[in-house]
C-alpha positions as a printed Julia matrix, in Angstrom:
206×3 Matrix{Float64}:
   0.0     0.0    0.0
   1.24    3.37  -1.47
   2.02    5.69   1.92
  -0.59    8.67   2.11
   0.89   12.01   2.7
  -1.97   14.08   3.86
  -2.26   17.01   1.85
  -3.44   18.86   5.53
  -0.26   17.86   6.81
   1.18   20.74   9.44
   4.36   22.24   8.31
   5.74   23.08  11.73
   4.97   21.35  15.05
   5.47   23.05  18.55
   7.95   21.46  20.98
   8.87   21.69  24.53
  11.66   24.14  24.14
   9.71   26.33  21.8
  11.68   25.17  18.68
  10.2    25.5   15.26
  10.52   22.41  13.75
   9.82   22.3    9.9
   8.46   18.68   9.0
   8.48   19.2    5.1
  11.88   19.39   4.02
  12.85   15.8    5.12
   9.45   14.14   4.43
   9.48   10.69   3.98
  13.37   10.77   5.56
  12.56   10.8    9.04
  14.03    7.74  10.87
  11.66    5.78  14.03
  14.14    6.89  16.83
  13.44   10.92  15.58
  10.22   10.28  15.45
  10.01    8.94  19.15
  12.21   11.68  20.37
   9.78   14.64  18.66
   7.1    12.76  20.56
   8.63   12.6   23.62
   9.03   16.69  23.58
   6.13   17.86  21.86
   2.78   18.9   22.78
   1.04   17.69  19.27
  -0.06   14.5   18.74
   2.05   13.05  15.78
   1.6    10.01  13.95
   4.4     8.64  11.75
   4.33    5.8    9.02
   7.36    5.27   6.31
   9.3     8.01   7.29
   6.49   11.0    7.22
   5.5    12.33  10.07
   1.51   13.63  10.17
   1.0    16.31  12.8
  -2.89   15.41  13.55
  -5.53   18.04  14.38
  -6.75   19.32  18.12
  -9.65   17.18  19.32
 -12.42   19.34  19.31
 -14.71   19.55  22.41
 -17.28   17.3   20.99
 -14.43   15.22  20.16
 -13.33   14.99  24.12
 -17.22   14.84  25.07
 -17.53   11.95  23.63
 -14.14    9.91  24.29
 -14.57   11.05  28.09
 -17.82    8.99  28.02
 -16.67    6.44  26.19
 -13.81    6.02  28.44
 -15.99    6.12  31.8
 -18.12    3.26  30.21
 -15.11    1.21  28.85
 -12.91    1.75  32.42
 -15.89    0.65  34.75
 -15.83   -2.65  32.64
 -12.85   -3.29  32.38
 -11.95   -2.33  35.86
 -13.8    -5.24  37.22
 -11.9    -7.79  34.58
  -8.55   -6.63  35.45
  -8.06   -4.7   32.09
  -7.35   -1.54  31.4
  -7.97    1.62  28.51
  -6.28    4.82  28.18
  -6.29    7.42  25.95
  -4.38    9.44  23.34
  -1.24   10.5   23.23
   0.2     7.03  23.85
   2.02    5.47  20.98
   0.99    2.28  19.37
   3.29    0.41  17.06
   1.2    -0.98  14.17
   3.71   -2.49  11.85
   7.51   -1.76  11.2
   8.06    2.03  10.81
   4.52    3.01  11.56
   2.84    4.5   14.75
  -0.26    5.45  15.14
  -1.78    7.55  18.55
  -5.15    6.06  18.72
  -7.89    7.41  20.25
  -8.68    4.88  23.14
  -6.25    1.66  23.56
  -7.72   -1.34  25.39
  -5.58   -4.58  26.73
  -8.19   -7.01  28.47
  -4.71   -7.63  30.6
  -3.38   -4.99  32.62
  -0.56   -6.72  32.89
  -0.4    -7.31  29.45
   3.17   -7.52  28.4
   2.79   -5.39  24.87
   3.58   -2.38  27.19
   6.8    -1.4   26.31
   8.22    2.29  28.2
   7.85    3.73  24.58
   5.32    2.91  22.87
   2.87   -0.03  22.6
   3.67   -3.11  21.04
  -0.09   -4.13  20.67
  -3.34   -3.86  21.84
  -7.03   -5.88  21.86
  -8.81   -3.03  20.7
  -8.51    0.45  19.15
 -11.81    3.57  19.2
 -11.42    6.32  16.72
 -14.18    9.08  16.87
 -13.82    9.83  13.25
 -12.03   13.74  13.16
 -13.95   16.09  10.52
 -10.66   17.58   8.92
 -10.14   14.03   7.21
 -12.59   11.05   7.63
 -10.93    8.74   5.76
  -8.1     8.88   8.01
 -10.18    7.03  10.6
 -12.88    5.26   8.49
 -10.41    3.81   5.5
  -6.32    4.12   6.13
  -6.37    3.58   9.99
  -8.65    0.4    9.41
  -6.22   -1.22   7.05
  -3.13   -0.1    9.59
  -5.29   -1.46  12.74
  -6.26   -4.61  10.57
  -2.2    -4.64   9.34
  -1.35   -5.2   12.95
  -4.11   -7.99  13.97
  -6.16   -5.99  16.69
  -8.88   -7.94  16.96
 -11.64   -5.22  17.45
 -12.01   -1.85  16.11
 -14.66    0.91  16.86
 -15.53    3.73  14.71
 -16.84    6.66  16.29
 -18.57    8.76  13.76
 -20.45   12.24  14.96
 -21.51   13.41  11.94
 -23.61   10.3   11.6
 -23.94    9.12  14.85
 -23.02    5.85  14.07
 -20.69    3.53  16.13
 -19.6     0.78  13.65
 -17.41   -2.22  15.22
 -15.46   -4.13  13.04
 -14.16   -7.37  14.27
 -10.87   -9.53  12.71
 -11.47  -12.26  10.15
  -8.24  -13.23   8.82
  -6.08  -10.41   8.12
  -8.7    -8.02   7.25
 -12.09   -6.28   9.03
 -15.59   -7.33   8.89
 -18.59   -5.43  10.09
 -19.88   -6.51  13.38
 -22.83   -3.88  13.44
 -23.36   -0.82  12.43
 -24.88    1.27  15.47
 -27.52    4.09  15.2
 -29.28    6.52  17.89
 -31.58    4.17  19.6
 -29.65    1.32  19.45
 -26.59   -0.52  22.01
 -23.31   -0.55  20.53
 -22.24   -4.13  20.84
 -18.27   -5.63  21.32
 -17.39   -9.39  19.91
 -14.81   -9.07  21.87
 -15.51   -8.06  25.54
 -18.39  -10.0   26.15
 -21.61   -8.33  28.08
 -20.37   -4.77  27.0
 -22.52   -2.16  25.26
 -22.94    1.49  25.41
 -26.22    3.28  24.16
 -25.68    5.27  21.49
 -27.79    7.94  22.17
 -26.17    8.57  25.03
 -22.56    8.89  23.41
 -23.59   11.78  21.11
 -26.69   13.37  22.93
 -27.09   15.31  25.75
 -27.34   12.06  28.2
 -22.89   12.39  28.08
């Protein structure tokens, strides 16, 4: 697969020691261990595949609504299993020279050895709430990458529609598990008795 350079890409990140970094110049030259060490001093969340580095967008407050609730529901069922989710920035290594900072990261295992002090190695399941600047980042090229690195369950999070779709592992790539509209219970495969109510993750009920 051809790597996508993002045409929104952000020519200069912020970083700790208020340098101006310009990304463009070097595109599709940067190596994994400047990648990590950007990350590790900036206040941007920064994805990285093949040597480009993607500076993405700030979540939005209706982005944050929504991945606070989704977190609250996710850690109070997990909590009782001896899992654990967190949330972006927290670096997930997908495949060989790509990271991605997903949106929530769940490990059934809190102990769960894929928990490297870097970045992660691995996890059971990835949530995207799908980001208006670029859809298909979310919907299209981050399901292939998720799919790429065998995570068995992946949620998309779409406000504009207020849909939740779940896609679920078969093989190497996704399959729908359900497509989830207002009125419905978003459903997982994979953490079985879990469900969230869809109204409630993009209405006024957050």
């Amino acid at each position: 697969m051809a790597v996508r350079r993002p045409a929104n890409t952000l020519r200069i990140v912020d970083v700790a020691d208020d340098t101006v970094v310009s990304l463009e110049p070097i595109q599709g030259l940067w190596t994994e261990e400047q990648y990590l060490t950007m990350t590790d001093h900036s206040h941007r969340l920064l994805e990285y595949a093949a040597g480009v580095v993607e500076v993405l967008p700030i979540p939005t407050p209706e982005h944050q609504k929504i991945l606070a609730f989704l977190y609250r529901q996710f850690f109070v069922y997990l909590e009782t299993l001896g899992g654990i989710v967190l949330f972006a920035p927290l670096r997930v290594r997908v495949h060989p020279r790509k990271f991605r900072e997903p949106d929530l990261v769940i490990l059934r295992d809190a102990n769960d050895p894929r928990q490297e002090a870097r970045y992660w190695v691995g996890v059971d399941m990835a949530v995207e709430v799908v980001s208006a600047d670029d859809p298909e980042r979310d919907t299209k090229v981050k399901r292939h990458d998720y799919a790429q690195a065998s995570i068995p369950e992946y949620w998309i999070v779409n406000p504009r529609k207020a849909t939740i779709t779940v896609l679920v592992l078969e093989g190497k790539v996704y399959a729908e598990y359900g497509m989830f509209r207002r009125g419905d219970r978003a459903l997982s495969k994979l953490l079985s008795g879990f469900s969230v109510d869809v109204d409630a993750v993009f209405g006024p009920g957050r």
